[in-house]
C-alpha positions as CSV (number, residue, x, y, z in Angstrom):
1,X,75.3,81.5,79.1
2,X,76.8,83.4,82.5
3,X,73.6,86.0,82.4
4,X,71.1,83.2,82.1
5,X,72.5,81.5,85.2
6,X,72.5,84.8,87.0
7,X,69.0,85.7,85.7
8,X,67.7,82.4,87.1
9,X,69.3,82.4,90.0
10,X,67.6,85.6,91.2
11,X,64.1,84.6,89.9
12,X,64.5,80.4,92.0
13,X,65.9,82.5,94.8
14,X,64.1,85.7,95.1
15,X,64.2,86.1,98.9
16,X,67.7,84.4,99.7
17,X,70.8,86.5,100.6
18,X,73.1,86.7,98.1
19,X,75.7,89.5,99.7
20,X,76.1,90.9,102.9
21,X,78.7,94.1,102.6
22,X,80.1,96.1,105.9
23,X,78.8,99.8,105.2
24,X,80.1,102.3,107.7
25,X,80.8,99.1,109.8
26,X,77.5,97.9,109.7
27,X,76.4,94.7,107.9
28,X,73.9,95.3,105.6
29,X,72.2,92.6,103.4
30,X,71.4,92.2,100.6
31,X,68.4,89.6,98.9
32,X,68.3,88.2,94.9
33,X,64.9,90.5,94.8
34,X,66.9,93.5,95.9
35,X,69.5,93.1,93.0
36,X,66.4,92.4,90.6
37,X,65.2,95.5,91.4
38,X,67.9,97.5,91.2
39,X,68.6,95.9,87.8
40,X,65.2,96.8,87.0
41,X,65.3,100.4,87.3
42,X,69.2,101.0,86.5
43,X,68.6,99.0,83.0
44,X,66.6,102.5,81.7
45,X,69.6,104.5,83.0
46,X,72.5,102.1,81.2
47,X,70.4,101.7,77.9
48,X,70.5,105.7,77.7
49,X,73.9,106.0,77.4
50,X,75.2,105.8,74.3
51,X,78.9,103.8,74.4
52,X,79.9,100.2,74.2
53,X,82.1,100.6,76.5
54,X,80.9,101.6,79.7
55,X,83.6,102.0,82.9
56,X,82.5,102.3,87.0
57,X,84.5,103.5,89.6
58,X,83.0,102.5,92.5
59,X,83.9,101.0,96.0
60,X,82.4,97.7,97.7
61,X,78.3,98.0,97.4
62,X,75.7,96.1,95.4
63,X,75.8,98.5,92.9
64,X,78.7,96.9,91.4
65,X,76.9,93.7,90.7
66,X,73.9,95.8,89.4
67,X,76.2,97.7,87.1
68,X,77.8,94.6,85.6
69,X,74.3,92.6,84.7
70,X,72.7,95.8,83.5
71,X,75.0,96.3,81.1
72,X,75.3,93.0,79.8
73,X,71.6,92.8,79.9
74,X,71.6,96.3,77.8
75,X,74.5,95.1,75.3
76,X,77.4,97.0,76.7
77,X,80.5,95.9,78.1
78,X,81.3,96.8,81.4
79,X,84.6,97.7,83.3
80,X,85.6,98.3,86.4
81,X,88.2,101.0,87.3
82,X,90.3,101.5,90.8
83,X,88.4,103.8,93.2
84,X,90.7,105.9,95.0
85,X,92.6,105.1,98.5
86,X,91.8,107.6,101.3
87,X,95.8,108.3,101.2
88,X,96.6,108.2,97.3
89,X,97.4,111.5,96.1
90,X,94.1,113.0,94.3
91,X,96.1,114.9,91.5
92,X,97.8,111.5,90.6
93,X,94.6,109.5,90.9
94,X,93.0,111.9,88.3
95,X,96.0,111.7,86.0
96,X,96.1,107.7,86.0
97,X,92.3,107.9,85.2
98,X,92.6,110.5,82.6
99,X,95.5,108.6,80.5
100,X,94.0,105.0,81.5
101,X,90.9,105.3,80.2
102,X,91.1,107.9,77.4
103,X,94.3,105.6,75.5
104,X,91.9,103.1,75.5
105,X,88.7,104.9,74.6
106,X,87.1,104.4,77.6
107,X,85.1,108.2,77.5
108,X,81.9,107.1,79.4
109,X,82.0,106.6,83.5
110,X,79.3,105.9,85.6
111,X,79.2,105.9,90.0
112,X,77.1,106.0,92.4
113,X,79.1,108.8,95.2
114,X,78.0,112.6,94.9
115,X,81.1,113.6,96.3
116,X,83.2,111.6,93.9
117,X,81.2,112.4,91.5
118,X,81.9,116.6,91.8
119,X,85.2,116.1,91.8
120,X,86.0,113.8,89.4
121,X,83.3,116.1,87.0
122,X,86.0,119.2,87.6
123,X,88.9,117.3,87.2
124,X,88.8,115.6,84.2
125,X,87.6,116.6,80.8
126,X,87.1,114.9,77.9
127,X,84.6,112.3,78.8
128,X,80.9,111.6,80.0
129,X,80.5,110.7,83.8
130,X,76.8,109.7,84.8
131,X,75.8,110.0,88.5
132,X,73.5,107.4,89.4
133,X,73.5,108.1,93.2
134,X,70.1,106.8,94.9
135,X,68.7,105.2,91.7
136,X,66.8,102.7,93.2
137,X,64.3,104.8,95.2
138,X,63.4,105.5,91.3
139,X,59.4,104.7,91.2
140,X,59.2,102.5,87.8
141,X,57.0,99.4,86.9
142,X,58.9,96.7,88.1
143,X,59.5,95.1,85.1
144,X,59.9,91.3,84.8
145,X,63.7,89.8,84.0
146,X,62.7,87.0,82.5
147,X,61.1,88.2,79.4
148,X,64.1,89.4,77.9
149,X,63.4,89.4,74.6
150,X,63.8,93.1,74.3
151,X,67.3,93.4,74.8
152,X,70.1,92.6,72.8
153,X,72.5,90.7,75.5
154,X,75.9,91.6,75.5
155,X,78.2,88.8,76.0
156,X,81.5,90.3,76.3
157,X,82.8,92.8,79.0
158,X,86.1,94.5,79.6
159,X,89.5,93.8,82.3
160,X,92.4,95.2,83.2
161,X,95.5,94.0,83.4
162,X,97.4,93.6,86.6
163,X,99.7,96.4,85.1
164,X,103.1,94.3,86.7
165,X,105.0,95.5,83.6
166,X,104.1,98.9,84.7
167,X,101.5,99.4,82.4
168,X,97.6,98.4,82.8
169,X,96.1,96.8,79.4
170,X,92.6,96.3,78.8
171,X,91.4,93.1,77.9
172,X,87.8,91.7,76.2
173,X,86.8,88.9,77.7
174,X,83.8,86.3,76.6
175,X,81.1,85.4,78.8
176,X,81.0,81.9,77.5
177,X,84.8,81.8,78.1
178,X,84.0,83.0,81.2
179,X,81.8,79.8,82.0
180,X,84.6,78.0,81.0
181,X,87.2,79.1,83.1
182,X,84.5,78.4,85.5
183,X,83.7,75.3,85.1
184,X,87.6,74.1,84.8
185,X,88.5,76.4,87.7
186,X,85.6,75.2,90.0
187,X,86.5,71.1,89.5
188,X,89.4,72.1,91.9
189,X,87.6,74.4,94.4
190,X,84.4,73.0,94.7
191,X,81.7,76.6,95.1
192,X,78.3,75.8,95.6
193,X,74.9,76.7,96.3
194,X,75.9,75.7,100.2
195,X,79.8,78.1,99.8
196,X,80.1,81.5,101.6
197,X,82.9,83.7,99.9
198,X,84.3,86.3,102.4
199,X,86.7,88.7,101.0
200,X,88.1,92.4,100.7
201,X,89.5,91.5,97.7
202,X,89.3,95.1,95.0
203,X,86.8,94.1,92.7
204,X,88.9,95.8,89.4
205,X,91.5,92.6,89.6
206,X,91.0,89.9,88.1
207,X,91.4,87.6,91.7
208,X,88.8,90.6,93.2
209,X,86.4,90.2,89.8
210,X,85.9,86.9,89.3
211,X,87.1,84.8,92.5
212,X,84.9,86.7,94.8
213,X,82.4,88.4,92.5
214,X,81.7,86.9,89.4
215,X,81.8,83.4,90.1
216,X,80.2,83.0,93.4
217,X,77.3,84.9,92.0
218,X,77.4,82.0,89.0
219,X,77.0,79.2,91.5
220,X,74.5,80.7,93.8
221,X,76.9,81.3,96.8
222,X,77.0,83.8,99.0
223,X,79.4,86.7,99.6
224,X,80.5,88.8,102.2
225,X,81.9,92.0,100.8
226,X,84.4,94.1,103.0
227,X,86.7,97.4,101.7
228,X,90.5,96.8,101.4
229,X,90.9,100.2,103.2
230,X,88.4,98.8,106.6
231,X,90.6,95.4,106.8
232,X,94.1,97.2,106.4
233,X,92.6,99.3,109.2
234,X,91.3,96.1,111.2
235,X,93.2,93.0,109.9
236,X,91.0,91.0,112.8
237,X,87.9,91.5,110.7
238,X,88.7,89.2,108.4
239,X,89.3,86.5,111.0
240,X,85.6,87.7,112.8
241,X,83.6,87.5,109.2
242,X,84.8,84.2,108.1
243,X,83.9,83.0,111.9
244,X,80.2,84.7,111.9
245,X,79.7,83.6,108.4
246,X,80.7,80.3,108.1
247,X,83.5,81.6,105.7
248,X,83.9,77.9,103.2
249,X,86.1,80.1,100.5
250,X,88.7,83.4,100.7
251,X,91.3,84.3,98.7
252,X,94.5,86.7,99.3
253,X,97.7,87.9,98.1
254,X,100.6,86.7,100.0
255,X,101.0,90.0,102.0
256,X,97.7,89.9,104.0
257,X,98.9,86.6,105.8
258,X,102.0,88.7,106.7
259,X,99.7,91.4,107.6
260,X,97.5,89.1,109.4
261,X,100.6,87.5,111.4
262,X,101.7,90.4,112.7
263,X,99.3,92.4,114.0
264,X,97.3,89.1,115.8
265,X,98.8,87.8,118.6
266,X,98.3,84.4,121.1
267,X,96.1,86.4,122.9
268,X,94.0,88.7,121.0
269,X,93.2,85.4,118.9
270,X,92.5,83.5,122.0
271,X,90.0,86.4,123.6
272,X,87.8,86.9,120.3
273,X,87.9,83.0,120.6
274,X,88.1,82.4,116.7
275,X,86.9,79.4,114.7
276,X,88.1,79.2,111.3
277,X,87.3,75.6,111.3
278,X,84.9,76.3,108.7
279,X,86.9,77.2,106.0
280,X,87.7,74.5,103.0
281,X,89.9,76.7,100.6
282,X,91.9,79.7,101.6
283,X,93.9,80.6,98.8
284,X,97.1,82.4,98.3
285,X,97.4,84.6,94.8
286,X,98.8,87.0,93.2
287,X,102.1,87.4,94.8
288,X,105.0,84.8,95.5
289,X,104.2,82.7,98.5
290,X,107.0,83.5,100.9
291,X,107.8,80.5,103.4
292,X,108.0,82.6,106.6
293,X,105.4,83.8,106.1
294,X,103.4,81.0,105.8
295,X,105.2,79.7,108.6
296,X,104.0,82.3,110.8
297,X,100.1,82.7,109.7
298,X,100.4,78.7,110.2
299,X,101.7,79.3,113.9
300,X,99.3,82.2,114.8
301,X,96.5,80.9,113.2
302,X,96.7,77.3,115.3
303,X,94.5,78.6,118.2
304,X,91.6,79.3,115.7
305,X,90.7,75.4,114.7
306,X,92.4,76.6,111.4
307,X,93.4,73.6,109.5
308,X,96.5,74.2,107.3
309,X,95.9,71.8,104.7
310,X,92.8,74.3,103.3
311,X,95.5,76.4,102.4
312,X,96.2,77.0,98.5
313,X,98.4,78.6,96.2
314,X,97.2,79.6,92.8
315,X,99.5,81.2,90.1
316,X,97.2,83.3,87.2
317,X,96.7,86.1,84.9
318,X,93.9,88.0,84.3
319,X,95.1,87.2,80.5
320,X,93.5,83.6,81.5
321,X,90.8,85.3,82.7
322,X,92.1,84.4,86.5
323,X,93.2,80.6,87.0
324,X,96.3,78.9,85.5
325,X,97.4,76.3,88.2
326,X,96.7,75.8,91.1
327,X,97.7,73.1,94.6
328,X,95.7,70.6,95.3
329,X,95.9,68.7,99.0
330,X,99.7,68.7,99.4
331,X,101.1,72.1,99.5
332,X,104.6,71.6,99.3
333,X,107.7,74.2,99.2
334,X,111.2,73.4,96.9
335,X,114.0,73.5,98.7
336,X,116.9,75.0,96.2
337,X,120.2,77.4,96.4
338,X,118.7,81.0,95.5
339,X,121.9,82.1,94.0
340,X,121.4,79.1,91.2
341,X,118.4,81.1,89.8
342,X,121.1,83.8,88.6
343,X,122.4,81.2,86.5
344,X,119.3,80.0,84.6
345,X,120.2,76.8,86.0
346,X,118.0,75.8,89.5
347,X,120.0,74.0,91.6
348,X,118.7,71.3,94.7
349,X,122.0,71.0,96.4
350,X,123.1,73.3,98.9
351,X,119.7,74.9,99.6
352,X,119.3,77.8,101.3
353,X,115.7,78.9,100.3
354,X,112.2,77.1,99.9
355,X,110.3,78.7,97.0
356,X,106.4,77.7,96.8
357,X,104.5,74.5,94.7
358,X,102.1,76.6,92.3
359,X,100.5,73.1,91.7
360,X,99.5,71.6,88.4
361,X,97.3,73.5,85.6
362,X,93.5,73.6,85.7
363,X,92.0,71.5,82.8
364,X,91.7,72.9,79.2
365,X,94.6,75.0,80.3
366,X,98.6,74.1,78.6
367,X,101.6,75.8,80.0
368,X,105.3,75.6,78.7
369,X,108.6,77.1,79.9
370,X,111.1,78.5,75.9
371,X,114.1,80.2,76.2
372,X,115.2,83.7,74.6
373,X,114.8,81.5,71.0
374,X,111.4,80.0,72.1
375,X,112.6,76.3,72.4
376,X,111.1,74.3,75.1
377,X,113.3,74.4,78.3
378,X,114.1,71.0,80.8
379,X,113.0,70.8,84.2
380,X,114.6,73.1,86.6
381,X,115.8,75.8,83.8
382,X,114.2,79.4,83.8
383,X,112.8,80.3,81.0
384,X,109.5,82.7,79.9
385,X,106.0,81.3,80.7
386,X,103.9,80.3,78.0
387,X,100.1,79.4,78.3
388,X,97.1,78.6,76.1
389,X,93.9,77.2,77.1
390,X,90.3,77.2,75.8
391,X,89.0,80.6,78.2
392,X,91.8,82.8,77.1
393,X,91.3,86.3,76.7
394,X,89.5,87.4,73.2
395,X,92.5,89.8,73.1
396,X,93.9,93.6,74.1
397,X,92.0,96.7,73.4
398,X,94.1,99.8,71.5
399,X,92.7,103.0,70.6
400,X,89.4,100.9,71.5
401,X,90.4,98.5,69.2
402,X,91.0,94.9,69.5
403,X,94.3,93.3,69.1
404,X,92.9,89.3,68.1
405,X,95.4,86.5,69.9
406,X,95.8,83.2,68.4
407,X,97.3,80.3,70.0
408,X,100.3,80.5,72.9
């Protein structure tokens, strides 16, 4: 069961650190006993509230992880919601929020910022939002988490959908799916006790969630926790934590190496003397992997001991919970003719574009390619994806209900 592991984890590891997260550009650390009290005294606050369902908007801290195990531990299922860009457009923001989470019945919200918290409060009616700010200087008995016996354990919790149709849908997931996808995921990526998972990944999609959150907490690794908004400022950082921490794991969409190629040069990389050299999986996700791209992060990132054969590309959904398929050691790129894909038909000769390997699937996982009439397509034909596999997604939530899937 995912919150047994985590439970013993933090009582066989009480003073190691778990996360590290840059606040206000300072590292600040974080030990198993830290999150165990914190769970402690935020347990009274989450069992108060009187919802299934309970949402946080929140950016990078501890807190998140606190909020996730307390409400499992409390029997509610917890989900995570975007916290606001310093540029996005506040009356927008508070619209998307509004119509998100009230379609779906998603009325309760908890955080941990005052000043998000006042003006959220004036903006939107309609639903309960709890201000937990400084909860942990809370005086309590420190209660012991392995005598659990009191709660009812939740074993479900809540995920949105990337919203690439235009549309984000909220998904119930299982905890012992969860473990699955873990366990099929993780025979290709290898976390452990000994990983260190750097990242600035948001934690409200499903590569944020469980590639750099959920699982690394599973297997005891550590993480170091950066905002998206710090590295788009600094895309060096990223280079700098994975060097000072050891960095064995990262993920990213495919725009950050473009990011990343661009703003680093021969010299900055040379100066900050760099050494990547620890890394064992950098994954690409989410996006397309475009060839120059690659090209260039491969050609910039050559003075930094970086070894290109670490490098990964993944295709998933958070429908799968995260994984589908993934590359292995030879990361390859198809060279076809790009106007052929108009025709339905892909075509090798007269190439003119490299499209990326997405690898093979991750065990207990089936894919398939079916045309407009469902039948199963022949190599090199486009067709609509298909996938079934034994961590699937419980189903959709409507009107706070949920929509059951069986099968493909």
């Amino acid at each position: 069961m995912f919150l047994d592991q985590i439970l013993k984890n933090i009582k066989n590891n009480s003073e190691k650190e778990f996360l590290t997260i840059n606040e206000s550009n300072v590292d600040k650390i974080y030990t198993y006993n830290d999150l165990k009290l914190r769970i402690t005294i935020l347990n009274e606050e989450i069992k108060k509230i009187k919802s299934d369902n309970i949402v946080c908007i929140e950016k990078q801290s501890i807190d998140l992880f606190v909020f996730f195990i307390s409400c499992l531990i409390n029997n509610k299922k917890p989900c995570f919601y975007s916290y606001p860009s310093p540029k996005q457009n506040e009356k927008q923001f508070f619209l998307s929020v509004k119509k998100t989470l009230l379609e779906n019945n998603l009325k309760h919200i908890v955080m941990f910022d005052d000043n998000f918290y006042k003006t959220i409060n004036q903006k939107i009616d309609g639903m309960m939002i709890y201000n937990f700010k400084n909860y942990y200087k809370k005086k309590i008995n420190f209660n012991n988490l392995n005598d659990l016996q009191e709660y009812d354990l939740s074993k479900k919790f809540l995920q949105f959908s990337s919203g690439t149709t235009g549309h984000k849908k909220v998904m119930q997931v299982d905890t012992d799916k969860l473990i699955d996808h873990f366990k099929n995921y993780n025979k290709r990526i290898n976390l452990d006790e000994n990983s260190v998972v750097v990242s600035w990944l948001p934690h409200y999609h499903d590569m944020g969630l469980i590639a750099c959150m959920l699982m690394p907490i599973y297997y005891n690794s550590k993480i170091y926790m950066m905002s998206p908004f710090d590295w788009i400022k600094n895309p060096l950082v990223l280079f700098k934590k994975i060097d000072e921490m050891s960095g064995t794991h990262v993920w990213l969409p495919n725009f950050a190496f473009g990011v990343i190629s661009k703003t680093l040069n021969n010299t900055t990389i040379t100066k900050n003397n760099f050494d990547l050299s620890s890394l064992k999986f950098l994954t690409s996700a989410s996006e397309p992997v475009i060839y120059e791209i690659v090209k260039n992060f491969n050609k910039i990132s050559k003075f930094t001991n970086y070894n290109p054969k670490v490098f990964k590309n993944l295709y998933g959904m958070a429908e799968n919970i995260f994984a589908i398929s993934t590359t292995d050691k030879n990361f390859k790129f198809l060279d076809i003719n790009y106007n052929s894909l108009k025709t339905g038909s892909v075509q090798l000769k007269n190439s003119d574009y490299k499209i990326a390997s997405a690898g093979s699937v991750i065990d207990s996982t089936e894919i398939k390619i079916l045309d407009k009439q469902k039948k199963k397509l022949k190599d090199l034909k486009l067709g609509e994806v298909y996938i079934k596999s034994s961590h699937m997604m419980d189903g959709y939530l409507d009107d706070g209900k949920l929509e059951k899937i069986n099968g493909w």
